[in-house]
C-alpha positions, 0 to 999 in steps of 0.5 A, spaced: 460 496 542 455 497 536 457 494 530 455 496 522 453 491 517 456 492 510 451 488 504 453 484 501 456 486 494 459 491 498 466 493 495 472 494 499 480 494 499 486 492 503 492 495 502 498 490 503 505 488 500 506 485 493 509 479 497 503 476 501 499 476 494 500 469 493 499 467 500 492 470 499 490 467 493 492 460 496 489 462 503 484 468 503 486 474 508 487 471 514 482 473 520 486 477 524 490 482 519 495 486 524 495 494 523 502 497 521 502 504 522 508 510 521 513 510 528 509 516 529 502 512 530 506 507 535 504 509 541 498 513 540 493 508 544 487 511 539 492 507 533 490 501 537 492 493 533 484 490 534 483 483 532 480 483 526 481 486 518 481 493 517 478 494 510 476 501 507 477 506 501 483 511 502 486 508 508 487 501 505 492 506 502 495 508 507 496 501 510 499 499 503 504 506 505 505 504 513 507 496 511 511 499 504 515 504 509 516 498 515 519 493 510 523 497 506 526 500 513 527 493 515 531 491 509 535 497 509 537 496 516 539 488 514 543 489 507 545 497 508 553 496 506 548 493 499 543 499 498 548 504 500 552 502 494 546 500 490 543 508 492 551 511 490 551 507 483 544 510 481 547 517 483 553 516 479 551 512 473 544 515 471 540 511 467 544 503 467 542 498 471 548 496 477 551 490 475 552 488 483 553 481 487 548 479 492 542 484 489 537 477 489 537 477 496 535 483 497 530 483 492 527 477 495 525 482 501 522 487 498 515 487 497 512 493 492 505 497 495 499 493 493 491 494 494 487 488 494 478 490 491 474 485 494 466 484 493 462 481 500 459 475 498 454 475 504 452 481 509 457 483 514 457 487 521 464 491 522 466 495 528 468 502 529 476 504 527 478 507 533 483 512 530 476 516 528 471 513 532 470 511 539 466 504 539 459 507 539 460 509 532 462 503 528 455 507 522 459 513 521 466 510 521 465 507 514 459 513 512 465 518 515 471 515 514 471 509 510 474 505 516 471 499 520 473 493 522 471 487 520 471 480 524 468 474 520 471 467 523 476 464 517 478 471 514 476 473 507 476 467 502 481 469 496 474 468 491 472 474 494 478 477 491 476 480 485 483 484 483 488 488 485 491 495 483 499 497 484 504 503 482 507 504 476 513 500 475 519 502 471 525 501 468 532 504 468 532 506 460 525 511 464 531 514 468 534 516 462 529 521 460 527 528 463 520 528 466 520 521 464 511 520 463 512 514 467 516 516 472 510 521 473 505 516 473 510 513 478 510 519 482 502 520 482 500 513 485 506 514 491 502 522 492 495 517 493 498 513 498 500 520 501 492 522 501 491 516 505 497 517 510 493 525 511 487 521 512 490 518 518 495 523 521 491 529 519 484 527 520 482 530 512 475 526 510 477 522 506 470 524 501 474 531 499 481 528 499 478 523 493 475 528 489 481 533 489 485 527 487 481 525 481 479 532 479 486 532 478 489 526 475 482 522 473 483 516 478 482 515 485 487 507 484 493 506 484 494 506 475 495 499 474 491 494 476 489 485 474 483 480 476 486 476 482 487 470 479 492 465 478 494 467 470 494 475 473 499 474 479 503 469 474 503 476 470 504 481 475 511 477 478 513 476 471 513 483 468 521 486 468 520 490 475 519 485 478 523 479 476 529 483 475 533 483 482 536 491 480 530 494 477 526 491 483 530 495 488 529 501 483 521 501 484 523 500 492 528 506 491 523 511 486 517 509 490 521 510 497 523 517 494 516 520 493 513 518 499 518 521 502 519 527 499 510 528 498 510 527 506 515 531 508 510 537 504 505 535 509 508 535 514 508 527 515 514 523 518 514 517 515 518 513 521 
């Protein structure tokens, strides 16, 4: 099995949810970071659940995606007598926040797709990322595909962490507006994760998916983005989205609906 050293000052990404942020600034990224995949990628035995933390580029938005779709299918399954009525209002009463008991609960559960940057402090070896490599090639897994495994004893310290982006989040007075410009954004941060989901379902190189993105929208993040550090993740969880049990579940709703529907154009089954 050939490794690869990425240098240190290398930058890389995470994808994950908005409710494992303050586990990993208080504890770092643990060493073993299991990969959730789409129901599709489940029994594929090149999609394996290697030991170690898969870092990247474009897939840490498809990991951010694949753990968005799995959680927000859990939390349906749980409370859908709830979201049933919660989705039903949002039809009929466009635009005005729900006013509903037990939304708290729910809210509590749902975490938001987040990407965490990171700057390595020291040289680390990285292995192949078997969905795109066999283990020979751990060099062109990160060269090609911008995917490798990294295993470092104790994982990545949370001071490696330098900051982290995230959607566009809205509110209900967005939804009162035709072609609301932050519903756009909104919906332009969703269609990256769909690049990362067509990197890992369809094999596209990662390099040309970027560069159309960018020629298109002039970004290749999620639209928003915060240093990593106490101040900034008090700000992040105190903004009305997030702190708001109903306008939460909208972002969970509105984000849900356009992964749904960009994937659907490629294709993509998401579960």
């Amino acid at each position: 099995m050939s490794t690869y050293v990425l240098p240190k000052g290398t930058r890389v990404k995470v994808g994950s949810l908005s409710n494992s942020l303050y586990s990993f600034f208080n504890k770092g990224i643990p060493e073993n970071l299991p990969r959730i995949g789409l129901q599709a990628h489940v029994e594929s035995p090149a999609f394996v659940e290697d030991s170690g933390i898969y870092i990247g580029e474009l897939m840490a938005y498809f990991a951010a995606a694949a753990e968005f779709c799995a959680s927000t299918a859990e939390v349906y399954a749980t409370h859908e007598t709830i979201l049933n009525a919660f989705v039903q209002h949002l039809q009929t009463v466009r635009g005005q926040k729900p006013l509903m008991d037990d939304l708290e609960e729910v809210a509590t559960q749902i975490g938001l797709p987040i990407v965490l940057e990171f700057e390595l402090a020291e040289d680390c070896e990285v292995f192949a990322d078997l969905h795109f490599e066999d283990q020979d090639h751990a060099e062109k897994s990160w060269k090609l595909w911008r995917s490798v495994v990294l295993k470092r004893a104790g994982g990545i310290p949370a001071s490696w962490i330098k900051k982290f982006y995230f959607p566009r989040l809205i509110d209900y007075r967005d939804l009162s507006t035709p072609k609301n410009p932050r519903m756009l954004e909104q919906t332009i941060d969703s269609s990256l994760m769909v690049g990362g989901l067509m990197q890992a379902w369809h094999k596209d190189a990662p390099a040309d998916l970027l560069m159309a993105f960018k020629k298109q929208y002039g970004q290749i993040n999620f639209s928003q983005s915060l240093s990593f550090d106490a101040n900034s993740l008090e700000k992040f969880f105190n903004l009305n989205s997030m702190i708001d049990p109903a306008t939460r579940l909208l972002n969970q709703m509105t984000i849900w609906q356009d992964l749904d529907a960009l994937a659907k154009k490629q294709e993509i089954p998401l579960m």
